[in-house]
C-alpha positions as CSV (number, residue, x, y, z in Angstrom):
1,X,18.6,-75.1,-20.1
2,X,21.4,-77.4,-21.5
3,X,24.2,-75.3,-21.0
4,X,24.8,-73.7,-23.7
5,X,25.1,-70.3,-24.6
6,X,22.0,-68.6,-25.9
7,X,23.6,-67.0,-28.7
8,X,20.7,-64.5,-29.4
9,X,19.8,-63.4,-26.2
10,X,23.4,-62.5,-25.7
11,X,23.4,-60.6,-29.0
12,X,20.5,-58.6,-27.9
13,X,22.0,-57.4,-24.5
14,X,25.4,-56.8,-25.9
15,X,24.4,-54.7,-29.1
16,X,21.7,-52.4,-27.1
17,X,23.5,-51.3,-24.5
18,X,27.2,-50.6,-24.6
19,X,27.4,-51.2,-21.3
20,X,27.4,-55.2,-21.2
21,X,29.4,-55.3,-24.3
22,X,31.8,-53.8,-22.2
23,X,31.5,-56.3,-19.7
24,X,31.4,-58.9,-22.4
25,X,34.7,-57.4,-23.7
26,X,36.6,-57.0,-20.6
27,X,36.4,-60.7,-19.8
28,X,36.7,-62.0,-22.8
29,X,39.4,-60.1,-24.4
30,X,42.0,-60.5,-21.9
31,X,41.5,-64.5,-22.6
32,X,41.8,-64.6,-26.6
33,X,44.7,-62.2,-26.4
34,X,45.7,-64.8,-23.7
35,X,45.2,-67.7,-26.1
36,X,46.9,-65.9,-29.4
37,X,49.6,-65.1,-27.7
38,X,50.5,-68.9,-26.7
39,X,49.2,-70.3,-30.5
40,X,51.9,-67.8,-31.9
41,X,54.5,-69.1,-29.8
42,X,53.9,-72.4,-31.2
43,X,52.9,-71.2,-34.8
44,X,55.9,-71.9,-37.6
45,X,55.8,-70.3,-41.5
46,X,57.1,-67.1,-42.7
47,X,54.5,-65.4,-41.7
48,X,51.2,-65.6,-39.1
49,X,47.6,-64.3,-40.0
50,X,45.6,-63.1,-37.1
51,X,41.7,-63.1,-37.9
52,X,40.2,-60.3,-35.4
53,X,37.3,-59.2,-36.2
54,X,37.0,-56.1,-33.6
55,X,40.9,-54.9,-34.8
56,X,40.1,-51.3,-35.7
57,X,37.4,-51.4,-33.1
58,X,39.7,-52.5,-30.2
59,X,42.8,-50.5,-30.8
60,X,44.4,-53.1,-29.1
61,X,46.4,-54.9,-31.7
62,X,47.2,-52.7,-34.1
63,X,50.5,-52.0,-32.3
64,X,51.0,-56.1,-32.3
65,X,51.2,-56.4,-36.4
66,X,53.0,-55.7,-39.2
67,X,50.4,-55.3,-41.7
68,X,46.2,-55.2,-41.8
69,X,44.3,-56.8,-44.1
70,X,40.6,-55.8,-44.9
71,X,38.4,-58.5,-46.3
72,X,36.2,-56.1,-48.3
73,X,32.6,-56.3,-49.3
74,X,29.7,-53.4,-49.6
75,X,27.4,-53.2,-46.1
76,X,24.3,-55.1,-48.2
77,X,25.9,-57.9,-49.3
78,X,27.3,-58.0,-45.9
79,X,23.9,-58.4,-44.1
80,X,23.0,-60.5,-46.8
81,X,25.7,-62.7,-46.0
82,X,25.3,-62.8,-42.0
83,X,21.0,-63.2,-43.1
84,X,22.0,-66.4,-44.9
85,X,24.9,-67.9,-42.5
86,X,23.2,-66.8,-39.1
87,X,19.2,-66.0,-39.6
88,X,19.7,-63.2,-37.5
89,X,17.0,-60.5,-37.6
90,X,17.8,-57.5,-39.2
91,X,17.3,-55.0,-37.0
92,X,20.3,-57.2,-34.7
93,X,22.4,-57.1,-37.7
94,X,21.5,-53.1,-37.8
95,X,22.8,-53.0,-34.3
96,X,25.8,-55.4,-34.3
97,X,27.2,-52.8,-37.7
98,X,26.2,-49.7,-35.5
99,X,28.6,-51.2,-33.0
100,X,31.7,-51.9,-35.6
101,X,33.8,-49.4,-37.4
102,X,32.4,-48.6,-40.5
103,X,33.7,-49.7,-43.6
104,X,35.7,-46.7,-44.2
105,X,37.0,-47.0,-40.9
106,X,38.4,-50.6,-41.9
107,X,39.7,-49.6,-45.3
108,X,41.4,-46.2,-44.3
109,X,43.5,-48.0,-41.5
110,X,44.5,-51.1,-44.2
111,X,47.7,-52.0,-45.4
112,X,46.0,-54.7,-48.0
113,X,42.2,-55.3,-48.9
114,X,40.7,-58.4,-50.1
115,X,37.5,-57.4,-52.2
116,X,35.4,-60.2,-51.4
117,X,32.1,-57.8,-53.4
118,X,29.5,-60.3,-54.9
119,X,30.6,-59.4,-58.1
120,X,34.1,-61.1,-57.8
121,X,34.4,-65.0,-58.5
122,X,36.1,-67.4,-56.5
123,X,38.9,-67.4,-58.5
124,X,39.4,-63.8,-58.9
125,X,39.8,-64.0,-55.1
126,X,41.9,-66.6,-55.3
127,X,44.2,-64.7,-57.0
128,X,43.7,-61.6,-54.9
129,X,44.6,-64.2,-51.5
130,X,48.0,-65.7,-53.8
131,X,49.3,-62.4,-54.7
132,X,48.8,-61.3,-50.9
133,X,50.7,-64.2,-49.9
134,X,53.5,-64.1,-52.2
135,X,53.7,-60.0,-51.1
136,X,53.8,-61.6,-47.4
137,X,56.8,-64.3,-48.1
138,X,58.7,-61.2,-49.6
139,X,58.0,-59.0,-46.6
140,X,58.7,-61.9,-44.5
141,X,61.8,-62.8,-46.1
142,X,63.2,-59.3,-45.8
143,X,62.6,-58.8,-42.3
144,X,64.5,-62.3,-42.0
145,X,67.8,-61.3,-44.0
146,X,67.3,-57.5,-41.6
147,X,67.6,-59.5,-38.5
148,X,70.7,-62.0,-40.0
């Protein structure tokens, strides 16, 4: 009624049947690739971080980076998480993981994995983020002096 997107309704008709989350995907996809594109043009640093959630899902952009990074945690802290952030039901979060790749999907095609477990403090992933970045810079830096 005022517009806006009914958030949970469109949960429910995208992670039931395959078929309108293709139809979701095929117009929206085309759009955020769109929109990446033209931020990256404009992005400056050593190095750019993508944040796609559907990467290993899509096979879309794998092809478009240097390196994937997993941010790691076990599937029931994960639907504790979305629980606490969202309030969605469970059976939705049930069918919105049935529709992902799996976690050993994610972690067999990464290059670097952030454990982000309940069991690890925020400044044990700090550090985890700082060494990532510094192994970035390097990596970065390289590439830079290659193409010199």
């Amino acid at each position: 009624p005022s517009g806006a997107l009914n958030r949970a309704r469109m949960r429910e008709l995208v992670f039931t049947d395959p078929a309108r989350r293709a139809e979701l995907e095929a117009i929206l996809h085309p759009l955020i690739g769109q929109t990446v594109r033209q931020e990256a043009e404009l992005a400056q640093g050593l190095y750019l971080v993508f944040v796609v959630p559907l990467l290993v899902e899509s096979g879309r952009w794998r092809q478009q980076i240097d390196r994937l990074c997993v941010v790691d945690c076990d599937q029931e802290t994960q639907i504790q998480r979305v629980q606490a952030r969202n309030g969605i039901e469970l059976a939705t979060i049930h069918n919105i993981l049935a529709a992902q790749a799996t976690r050993e999907q994610r972690l067999a095609a990464a290059d670097d994995v952030i454990d982000n477990s309940k069991a690890v403090s925020m400044a044990a992933l700090e550090k985890q983020v700082l060494v990532l970045h510094q192994g970035w810079c390097n990596l970065a830096q390289l590439a830079s002096n290659r193409a010199s």
